[in-house]
GUBA-47816 format. One record per residue (C-alpha): x, y, z; residue number from 0. Coordinates in nm, 3 decimals. Layout:
BEGIN
<rec east="X" north="Y" up="Z" torro="NUM"/>
...
This chain:
BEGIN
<rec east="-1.814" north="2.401" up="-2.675" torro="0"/>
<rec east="-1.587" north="2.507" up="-2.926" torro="1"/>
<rec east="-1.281" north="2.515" up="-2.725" torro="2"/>
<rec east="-1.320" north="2.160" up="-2.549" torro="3"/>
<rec east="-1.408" north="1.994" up="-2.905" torro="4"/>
<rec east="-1.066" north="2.207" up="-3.043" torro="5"/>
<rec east="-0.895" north="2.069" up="-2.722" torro="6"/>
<rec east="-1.002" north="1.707" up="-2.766" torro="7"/>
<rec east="-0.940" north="1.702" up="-3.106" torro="8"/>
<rec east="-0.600" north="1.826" up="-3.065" torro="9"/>
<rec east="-0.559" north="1.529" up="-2.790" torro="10"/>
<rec east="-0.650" north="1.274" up="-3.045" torro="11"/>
<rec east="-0.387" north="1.380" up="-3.323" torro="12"/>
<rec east="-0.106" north="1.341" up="-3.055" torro="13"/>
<rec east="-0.215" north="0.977" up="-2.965" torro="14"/>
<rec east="-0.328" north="0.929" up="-3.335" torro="15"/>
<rec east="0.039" north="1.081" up="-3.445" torro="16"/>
<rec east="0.208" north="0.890" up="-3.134" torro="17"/>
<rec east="0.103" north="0.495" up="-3.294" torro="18"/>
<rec east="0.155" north="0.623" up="-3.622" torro="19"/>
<rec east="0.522" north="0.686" up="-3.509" torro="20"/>
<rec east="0.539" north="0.355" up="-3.328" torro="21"/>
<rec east="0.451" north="0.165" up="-3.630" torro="22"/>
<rec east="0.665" north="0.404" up="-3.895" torro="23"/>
<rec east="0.963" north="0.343" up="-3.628" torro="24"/>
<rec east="0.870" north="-0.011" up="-3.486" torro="25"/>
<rec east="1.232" north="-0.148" up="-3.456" torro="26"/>
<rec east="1.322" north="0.185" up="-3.215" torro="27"/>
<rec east="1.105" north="0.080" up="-2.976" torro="28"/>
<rec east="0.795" north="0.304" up="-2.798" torro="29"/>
<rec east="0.827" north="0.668" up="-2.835" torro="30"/>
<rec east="0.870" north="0.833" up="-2.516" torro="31"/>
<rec east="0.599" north="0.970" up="-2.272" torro="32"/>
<rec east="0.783" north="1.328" up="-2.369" torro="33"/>
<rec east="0.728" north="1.216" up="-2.764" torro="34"/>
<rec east="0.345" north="1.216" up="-2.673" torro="35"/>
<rec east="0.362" north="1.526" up="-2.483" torro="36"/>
<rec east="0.512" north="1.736" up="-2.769" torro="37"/>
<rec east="0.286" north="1.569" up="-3.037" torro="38"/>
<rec east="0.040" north="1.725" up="-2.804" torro="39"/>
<rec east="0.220" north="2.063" up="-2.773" torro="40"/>
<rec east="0.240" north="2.063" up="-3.205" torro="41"/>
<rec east="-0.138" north="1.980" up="-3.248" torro="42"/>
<rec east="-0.233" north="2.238" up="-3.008" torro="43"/>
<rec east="0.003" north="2.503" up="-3.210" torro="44"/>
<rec east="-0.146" north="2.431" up="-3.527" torro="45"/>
<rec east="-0.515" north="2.549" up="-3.296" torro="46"/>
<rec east="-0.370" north="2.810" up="-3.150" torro="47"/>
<rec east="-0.611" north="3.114" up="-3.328" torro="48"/>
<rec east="-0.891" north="2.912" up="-3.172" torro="49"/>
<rec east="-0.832" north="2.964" up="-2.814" torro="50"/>
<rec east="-0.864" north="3.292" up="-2.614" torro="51"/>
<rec east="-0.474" north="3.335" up="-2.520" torro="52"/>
<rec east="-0.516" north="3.271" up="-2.130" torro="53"/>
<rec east="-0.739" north="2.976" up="-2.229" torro="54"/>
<rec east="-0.481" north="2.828" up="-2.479" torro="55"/>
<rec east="-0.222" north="2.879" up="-2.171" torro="56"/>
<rec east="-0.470" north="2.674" up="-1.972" torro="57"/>
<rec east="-0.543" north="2.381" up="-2.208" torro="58"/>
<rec east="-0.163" north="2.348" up="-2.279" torro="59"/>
<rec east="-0.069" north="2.277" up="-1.914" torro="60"/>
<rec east="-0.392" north="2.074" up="-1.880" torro="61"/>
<rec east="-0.318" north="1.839" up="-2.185" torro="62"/>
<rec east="0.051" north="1.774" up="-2.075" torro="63"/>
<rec east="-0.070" north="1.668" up="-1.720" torro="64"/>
<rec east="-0.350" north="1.449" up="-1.852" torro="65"/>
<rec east="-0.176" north="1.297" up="-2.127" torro="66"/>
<rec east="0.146" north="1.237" up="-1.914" torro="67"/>
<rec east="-0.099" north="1.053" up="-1.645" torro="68"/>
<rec east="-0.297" north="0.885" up="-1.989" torro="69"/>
<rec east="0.023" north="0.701" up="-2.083" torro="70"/>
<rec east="0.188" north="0.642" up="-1.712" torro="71"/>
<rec east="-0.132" north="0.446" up="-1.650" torro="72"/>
<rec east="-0.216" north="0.315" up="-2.036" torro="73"/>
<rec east="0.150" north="0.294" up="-2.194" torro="74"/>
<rec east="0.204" north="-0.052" up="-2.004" torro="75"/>
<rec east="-0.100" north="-0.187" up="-2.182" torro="76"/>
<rec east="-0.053" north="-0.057" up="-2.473" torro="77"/>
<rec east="0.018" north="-0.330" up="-2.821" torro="78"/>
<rec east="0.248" north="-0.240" up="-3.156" torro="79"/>
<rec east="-0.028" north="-0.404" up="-3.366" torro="80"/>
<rec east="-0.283" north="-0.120" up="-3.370" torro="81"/>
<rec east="-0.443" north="0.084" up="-3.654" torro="82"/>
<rec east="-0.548" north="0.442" up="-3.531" torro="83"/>
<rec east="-0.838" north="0.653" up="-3.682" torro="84"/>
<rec east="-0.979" north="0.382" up="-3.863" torro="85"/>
<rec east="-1.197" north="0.485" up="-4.132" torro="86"/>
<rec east="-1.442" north="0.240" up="-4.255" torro="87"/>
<rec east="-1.662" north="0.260" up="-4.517" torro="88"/>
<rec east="-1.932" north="0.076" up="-4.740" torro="89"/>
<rec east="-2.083" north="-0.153" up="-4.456" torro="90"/>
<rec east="-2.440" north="-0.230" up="-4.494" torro="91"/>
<rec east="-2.643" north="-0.375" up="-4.195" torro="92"/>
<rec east="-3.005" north="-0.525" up="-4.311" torro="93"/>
<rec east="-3.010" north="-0.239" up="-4.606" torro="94"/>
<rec east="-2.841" north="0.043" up="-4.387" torro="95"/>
<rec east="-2.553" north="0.170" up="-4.517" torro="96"/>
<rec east="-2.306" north="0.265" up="-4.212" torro="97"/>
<rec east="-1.958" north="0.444" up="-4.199" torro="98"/>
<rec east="-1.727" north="0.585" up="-3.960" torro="99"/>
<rec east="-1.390" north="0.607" up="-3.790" torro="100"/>
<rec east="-1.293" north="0.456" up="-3.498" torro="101"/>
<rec east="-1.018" north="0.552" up="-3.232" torro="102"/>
<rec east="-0.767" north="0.295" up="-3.222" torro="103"/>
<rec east="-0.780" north="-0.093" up="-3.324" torro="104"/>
<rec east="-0.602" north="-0.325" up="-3.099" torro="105"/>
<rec east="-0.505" north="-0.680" up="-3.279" torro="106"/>
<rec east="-0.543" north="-0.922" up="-2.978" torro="107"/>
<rec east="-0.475" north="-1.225" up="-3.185" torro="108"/>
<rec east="-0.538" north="-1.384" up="-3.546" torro="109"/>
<rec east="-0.909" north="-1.366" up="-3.477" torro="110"/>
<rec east="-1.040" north="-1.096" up="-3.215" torro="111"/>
<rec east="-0.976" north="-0.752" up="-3.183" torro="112"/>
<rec east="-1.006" north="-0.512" up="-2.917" torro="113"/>
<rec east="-1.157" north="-0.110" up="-2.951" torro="114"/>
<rec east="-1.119" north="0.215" up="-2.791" torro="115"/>
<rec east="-1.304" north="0.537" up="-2.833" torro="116"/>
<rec east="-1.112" north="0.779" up="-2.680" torro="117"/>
<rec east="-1.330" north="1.083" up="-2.455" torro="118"/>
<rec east="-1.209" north="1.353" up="-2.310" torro="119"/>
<rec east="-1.500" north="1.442" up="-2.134" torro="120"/>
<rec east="-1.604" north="1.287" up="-1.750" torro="121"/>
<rec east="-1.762" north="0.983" up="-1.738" torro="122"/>
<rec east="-2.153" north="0.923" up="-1.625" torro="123"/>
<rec east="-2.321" north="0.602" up="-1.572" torro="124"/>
<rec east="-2.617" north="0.756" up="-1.775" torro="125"/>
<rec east="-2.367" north="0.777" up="-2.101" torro="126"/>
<rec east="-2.208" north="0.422" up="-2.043" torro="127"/>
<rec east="-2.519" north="0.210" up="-1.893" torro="128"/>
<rec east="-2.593" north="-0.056" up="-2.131" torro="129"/>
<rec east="-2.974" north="-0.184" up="-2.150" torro="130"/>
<rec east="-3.237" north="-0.181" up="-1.924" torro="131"/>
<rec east="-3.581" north="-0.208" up="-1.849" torro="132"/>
<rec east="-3.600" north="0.147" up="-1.794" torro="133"/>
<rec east="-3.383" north="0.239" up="-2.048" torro="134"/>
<rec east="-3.366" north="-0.016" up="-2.321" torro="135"/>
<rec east="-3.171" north="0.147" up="-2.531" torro="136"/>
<rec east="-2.882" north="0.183" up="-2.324" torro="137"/>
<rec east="-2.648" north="0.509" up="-2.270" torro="138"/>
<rec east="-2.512" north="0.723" up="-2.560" torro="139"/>
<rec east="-2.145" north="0.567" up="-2.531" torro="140"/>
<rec east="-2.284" north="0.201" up="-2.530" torro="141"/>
<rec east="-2.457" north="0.253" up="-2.838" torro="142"/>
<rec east="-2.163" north="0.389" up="-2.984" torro="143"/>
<rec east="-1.932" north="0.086" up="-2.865" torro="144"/>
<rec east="-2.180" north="-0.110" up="-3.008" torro="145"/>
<rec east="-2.192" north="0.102" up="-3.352" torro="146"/>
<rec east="-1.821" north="0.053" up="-3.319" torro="147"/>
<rec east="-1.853" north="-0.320" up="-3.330" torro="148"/>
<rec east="-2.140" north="-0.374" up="-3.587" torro="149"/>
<rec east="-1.962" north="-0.149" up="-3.861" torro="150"/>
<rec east="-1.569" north="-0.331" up="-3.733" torro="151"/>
<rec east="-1.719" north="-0.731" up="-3.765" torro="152"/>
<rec east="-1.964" north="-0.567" up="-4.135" torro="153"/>
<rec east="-1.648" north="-0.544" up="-4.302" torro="154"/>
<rec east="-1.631" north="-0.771" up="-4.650" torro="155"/>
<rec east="-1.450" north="-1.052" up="-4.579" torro="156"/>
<rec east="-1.354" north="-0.949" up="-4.220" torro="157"/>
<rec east="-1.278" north="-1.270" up="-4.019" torro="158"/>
<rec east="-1.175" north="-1.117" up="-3.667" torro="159"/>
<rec east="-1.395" north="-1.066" up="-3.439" torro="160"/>
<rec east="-1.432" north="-0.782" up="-3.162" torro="161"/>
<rec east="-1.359" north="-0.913" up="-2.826" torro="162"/>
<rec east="-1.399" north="-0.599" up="-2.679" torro="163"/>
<rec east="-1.470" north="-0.285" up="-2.692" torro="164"/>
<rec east="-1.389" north="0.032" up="-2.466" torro="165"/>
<rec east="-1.459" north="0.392" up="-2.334" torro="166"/>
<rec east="-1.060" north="0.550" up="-2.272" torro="167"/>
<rec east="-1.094" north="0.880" up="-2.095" torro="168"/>
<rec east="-0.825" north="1.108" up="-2.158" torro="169"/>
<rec east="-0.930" north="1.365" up="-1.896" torro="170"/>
<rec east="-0.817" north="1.332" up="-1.530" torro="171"/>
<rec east="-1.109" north="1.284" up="-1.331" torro="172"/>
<rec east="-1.137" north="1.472" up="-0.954" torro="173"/>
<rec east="-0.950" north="1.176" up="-0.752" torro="174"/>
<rec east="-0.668" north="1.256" up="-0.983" torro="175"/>
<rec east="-0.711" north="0.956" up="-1.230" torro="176"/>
């Protein structure tokens, strides 16, 4: 357990360190696939006493080859207005006080927003399924998008609204996506 949270952490600073770069060096243009890649290779470095040595080997390799496939498929997609590891405090919901950091922030427009919870783990329909009658409080990951949105649009004085929200698996899944 250890090791795949230390991996997927380390897989967040590189995308959290790649838009940070974007927006620090906006008028170069996107940093490189091979920019991400070595953010990734640095954040892993910085783990390195918390990996087995043959295991750190292994999650190396594996985190270039996912993250290289993450932003050939993603990269095209991808917006310059974004706000990464959003931490967002003092929100209160009918008395509840909520706070909590979230992924990445899209700006679609003057008035909606879109956000993404990055996972590095394989998806399941139990984890994503939204409500049902036989489950009416939907899957672990819903709940979370839906966290996501309530403590984004509880903001004082927040005006945008979330248009969407979304599940972005890191990991390349058995068919090779």
């Amino acid at each position: 357990q250890r090791e795949a949270a230390t991996y997927g952490d380390a897989l967040h600073e590189a995308l959290q360190n790649y838009f940070l770069r974007l927006k620090a060096e906006g008028s170069l243009g996107w940093p490189s696939r091979e920019e991400l890649i070595y953010l990734f290779e640095q954040a892993m470095e910085r783990r390195h006493s918390w990996f087995e040595p043959d295991r750190f080997a292994l999650r190396l390799e594996q985190g270039r080859r996912e993250l290289g496939t993450y932003f050939d498929k993603e990269r095209p997609n991808w917006t310059s207005q974004v706000w990464v590891e959003q931490s967002i405090r003092d929100v209160e919901i009918e008395g509840v006080p909520l706070r909590g950091i979230i992924d990445r922030i899209d700006q679609i427009s003057d008035t909606q927003v879109a956000i993404w919870d990055y996972k590095t783990g394989a998806a399941t329909d139990r984890k994503t399924k939204s409500p049902t009658a036989a489950n009416p409080h939907g899957g672990s990951y819903w709940r979370q998008l839906v966290f996501y949105k309530l403590l984004f649009e509880g903001r004082n004085l927040e005006q945008r609204r979330v248009k969407q929200a979304t599940l972005s698996y890191l990991s390349i899944s058995s068919s090779g996506e």
